[in-house]
C-alpha positions in Angstrom: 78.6 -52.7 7.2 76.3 -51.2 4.7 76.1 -47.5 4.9 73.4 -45.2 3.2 73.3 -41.7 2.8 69.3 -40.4 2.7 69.2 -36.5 1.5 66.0 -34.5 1.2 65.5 -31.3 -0.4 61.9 -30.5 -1.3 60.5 -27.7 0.7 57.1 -28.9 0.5 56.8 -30.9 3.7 54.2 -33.6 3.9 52.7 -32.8 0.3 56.3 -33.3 -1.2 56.5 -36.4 -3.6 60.0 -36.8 -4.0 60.2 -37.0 0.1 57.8 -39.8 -0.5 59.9 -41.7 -2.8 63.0 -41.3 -1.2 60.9 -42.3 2.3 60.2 -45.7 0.3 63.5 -46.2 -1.2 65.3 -45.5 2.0 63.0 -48.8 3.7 63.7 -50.5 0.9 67.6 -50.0 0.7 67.1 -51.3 5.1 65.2 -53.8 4.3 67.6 -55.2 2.0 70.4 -54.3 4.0 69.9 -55.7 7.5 72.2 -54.3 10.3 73.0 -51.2 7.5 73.7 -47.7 9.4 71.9 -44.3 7.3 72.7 -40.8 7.6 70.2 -38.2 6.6 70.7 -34.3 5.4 67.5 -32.2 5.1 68.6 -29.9 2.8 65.4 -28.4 2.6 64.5 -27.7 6.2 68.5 -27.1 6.8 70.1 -25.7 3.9 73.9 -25.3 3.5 75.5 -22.0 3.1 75.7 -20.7 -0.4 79.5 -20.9 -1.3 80.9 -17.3 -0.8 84.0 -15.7 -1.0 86.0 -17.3 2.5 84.5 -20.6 1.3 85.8 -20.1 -2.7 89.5 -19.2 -1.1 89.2 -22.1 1.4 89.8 -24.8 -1.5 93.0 -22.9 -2.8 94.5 -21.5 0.7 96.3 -23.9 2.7 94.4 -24.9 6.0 97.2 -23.8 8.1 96.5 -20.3 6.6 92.9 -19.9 7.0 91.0 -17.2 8.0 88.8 -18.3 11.1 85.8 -18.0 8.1 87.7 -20.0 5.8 88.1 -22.3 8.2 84.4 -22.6 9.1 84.0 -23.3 5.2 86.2 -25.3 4.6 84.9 -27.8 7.7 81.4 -27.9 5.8 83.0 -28.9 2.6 84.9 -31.6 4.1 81.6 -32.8 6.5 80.1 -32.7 3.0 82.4 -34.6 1.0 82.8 -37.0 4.2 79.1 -38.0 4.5 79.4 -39.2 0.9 82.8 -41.0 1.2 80.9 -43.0 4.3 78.4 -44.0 2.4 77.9 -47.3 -0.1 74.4 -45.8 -1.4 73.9 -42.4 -2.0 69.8 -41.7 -1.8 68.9 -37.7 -3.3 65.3 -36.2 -3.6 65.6 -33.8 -6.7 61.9 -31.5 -7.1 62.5 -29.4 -10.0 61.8 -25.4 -9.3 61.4 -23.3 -11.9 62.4 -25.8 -14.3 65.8 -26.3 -12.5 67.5 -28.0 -9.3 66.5 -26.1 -5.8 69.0 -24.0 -5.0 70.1 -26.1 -1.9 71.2 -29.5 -4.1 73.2 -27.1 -6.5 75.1 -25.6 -3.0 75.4 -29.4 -1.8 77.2 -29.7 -5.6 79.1 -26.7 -5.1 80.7 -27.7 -1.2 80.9 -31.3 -2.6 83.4 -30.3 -5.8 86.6 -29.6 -3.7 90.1 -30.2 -5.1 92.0 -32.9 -2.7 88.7 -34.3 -1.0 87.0 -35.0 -4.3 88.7 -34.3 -7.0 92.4 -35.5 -6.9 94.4 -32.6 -7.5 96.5 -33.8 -9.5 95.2 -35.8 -11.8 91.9 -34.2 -12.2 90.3 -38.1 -11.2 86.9 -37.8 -9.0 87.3 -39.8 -6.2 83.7 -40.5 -5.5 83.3 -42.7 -8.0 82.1 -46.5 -7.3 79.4 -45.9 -5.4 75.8 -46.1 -5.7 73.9 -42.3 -6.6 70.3 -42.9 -7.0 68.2 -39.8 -7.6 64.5 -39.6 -6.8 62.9 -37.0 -9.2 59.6 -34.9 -9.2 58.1 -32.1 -11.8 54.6 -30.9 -11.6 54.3 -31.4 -15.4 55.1 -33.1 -18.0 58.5 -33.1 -20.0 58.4 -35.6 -21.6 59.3 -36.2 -25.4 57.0 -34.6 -27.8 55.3 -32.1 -24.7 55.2 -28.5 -25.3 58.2 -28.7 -22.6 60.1 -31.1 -23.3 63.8 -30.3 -22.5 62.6 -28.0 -20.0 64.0 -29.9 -17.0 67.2 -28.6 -16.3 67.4 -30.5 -13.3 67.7 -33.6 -14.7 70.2 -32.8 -17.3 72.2 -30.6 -15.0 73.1 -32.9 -12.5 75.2 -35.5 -14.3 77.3 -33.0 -15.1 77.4 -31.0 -12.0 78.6 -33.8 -10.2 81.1 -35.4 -13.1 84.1 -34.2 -11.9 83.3 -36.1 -8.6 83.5 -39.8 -10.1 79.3 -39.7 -8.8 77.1 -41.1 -11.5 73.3 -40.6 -11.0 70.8 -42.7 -11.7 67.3 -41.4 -11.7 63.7 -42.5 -11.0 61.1 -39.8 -12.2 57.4 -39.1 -11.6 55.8 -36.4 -13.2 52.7 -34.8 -13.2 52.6 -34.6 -9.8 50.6 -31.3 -9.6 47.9 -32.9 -11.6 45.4 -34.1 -8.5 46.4 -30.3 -7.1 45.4 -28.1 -10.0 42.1 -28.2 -12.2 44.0 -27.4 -15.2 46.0 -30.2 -15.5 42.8 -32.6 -13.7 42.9 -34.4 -17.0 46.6 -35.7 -16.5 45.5 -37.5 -13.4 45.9 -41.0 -14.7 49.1 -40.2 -16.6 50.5 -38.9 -12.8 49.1 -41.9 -11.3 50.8 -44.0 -13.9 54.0 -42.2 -13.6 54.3 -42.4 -9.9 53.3 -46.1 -9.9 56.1 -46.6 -12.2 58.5 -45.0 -10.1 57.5 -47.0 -6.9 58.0 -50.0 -9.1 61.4 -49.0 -10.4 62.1 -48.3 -6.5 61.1 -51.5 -5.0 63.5 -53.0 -7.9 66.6 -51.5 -7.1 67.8 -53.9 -4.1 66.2 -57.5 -5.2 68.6 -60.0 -5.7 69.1 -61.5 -8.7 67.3 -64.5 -9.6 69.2 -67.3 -10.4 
């Protein structure tokens, strides 16, 4: 059976765009997957711990050694790594803050990167590899080739390689502009937003058609 993992992380509640595309992608991935089980992490109403010391020894101590905080870390790590092991279709939100990732998908990248869950320890191989990673980006402006910020996103660029060593390949769908209907300085950007999210709701109801033959 078909098995999705749905993960949120904007902070902005209702008004939050990427929330509304992964809300669309995740009916489309059911709709195309009849019977098909989902798991969701908010990461932005429940946050994971920020990896700290007991949770940085956790991945070189052996479990039979661990401190009762180790221990606690190391159990999130491996519910982490776990959620995307069960799942055929990984589905992630990605607003960029401050021109980088919210602080809550780079600690979901830091408990996900763990030596003998992820990563085979000996050959260095990621072991999440082979399964479907599609990313659901927003930015309030535009960054797009030839803007005054162009190359600004760090979101966007960091990700592929913040989750490399897993085997996870991400795929992204952006809309940008997204602040445009919200602040009179950028009113004039409205259709380019509109355009730009249209896009990406097209791009989304495309990912799970079948083939034509």
């Amino acid at each position: 059976m078909a098995h999705l993992l749905h993960i949120d992380s904007s902070i902005q509640g209702e008004r939050s765009v990427s929330r509304r595309l992964t809300a669309r992608a995740a009916a489309a991935w059911q709709a195309a997957h009849p019977g098909g089980t989902v798991t969701y992490r908010d990461l932005g109403a429940d946050p994971l711990p920020h990896v700290d010391t007991a949770g940085g020894q956790a991945g070189v101590v052996p479990p039979e050694q661990h401190t009762p905080e180790q221990a606690a870390a190391w159990a999130r790590t491996v519910a982490v790594v776990n959620e995307v092991k069960a799942a055929d279709t990984v589905l992630l939100g990605l607003p960029l803050y401050n021109f980088g990732a919210p602080s809550s998908v780079k600690t979901w990248v830091d408990h996900l990167i763990a030596r003998g869950l992820s990563v085979d320890p000996e050959t260095s191989a990621g072991l999440l590899g082979g399964r479907e990673f599609v990313v659901l980006a927003s930015r309030g402006g535009g960054y797009g080739d030839g803007t005054p910020r162009e190359g600004w996103d760090h979101a966007q660029q960091w990700l592929p390689h913040g989750v490399a060593l897993t085997g996870l390949e991400p795929r992204f769908i952006t809309a940008e502009l997204t602040l445009a209907p919200v602040r009179p300085a950028l009113a004039e950007f409205i259709p380019l937003a509109e355009e730009s999210l249209a896009a990406a709701e097209r791009a989304i109801d495309e990912l799970w058609v079948p083939a034509r033959v």
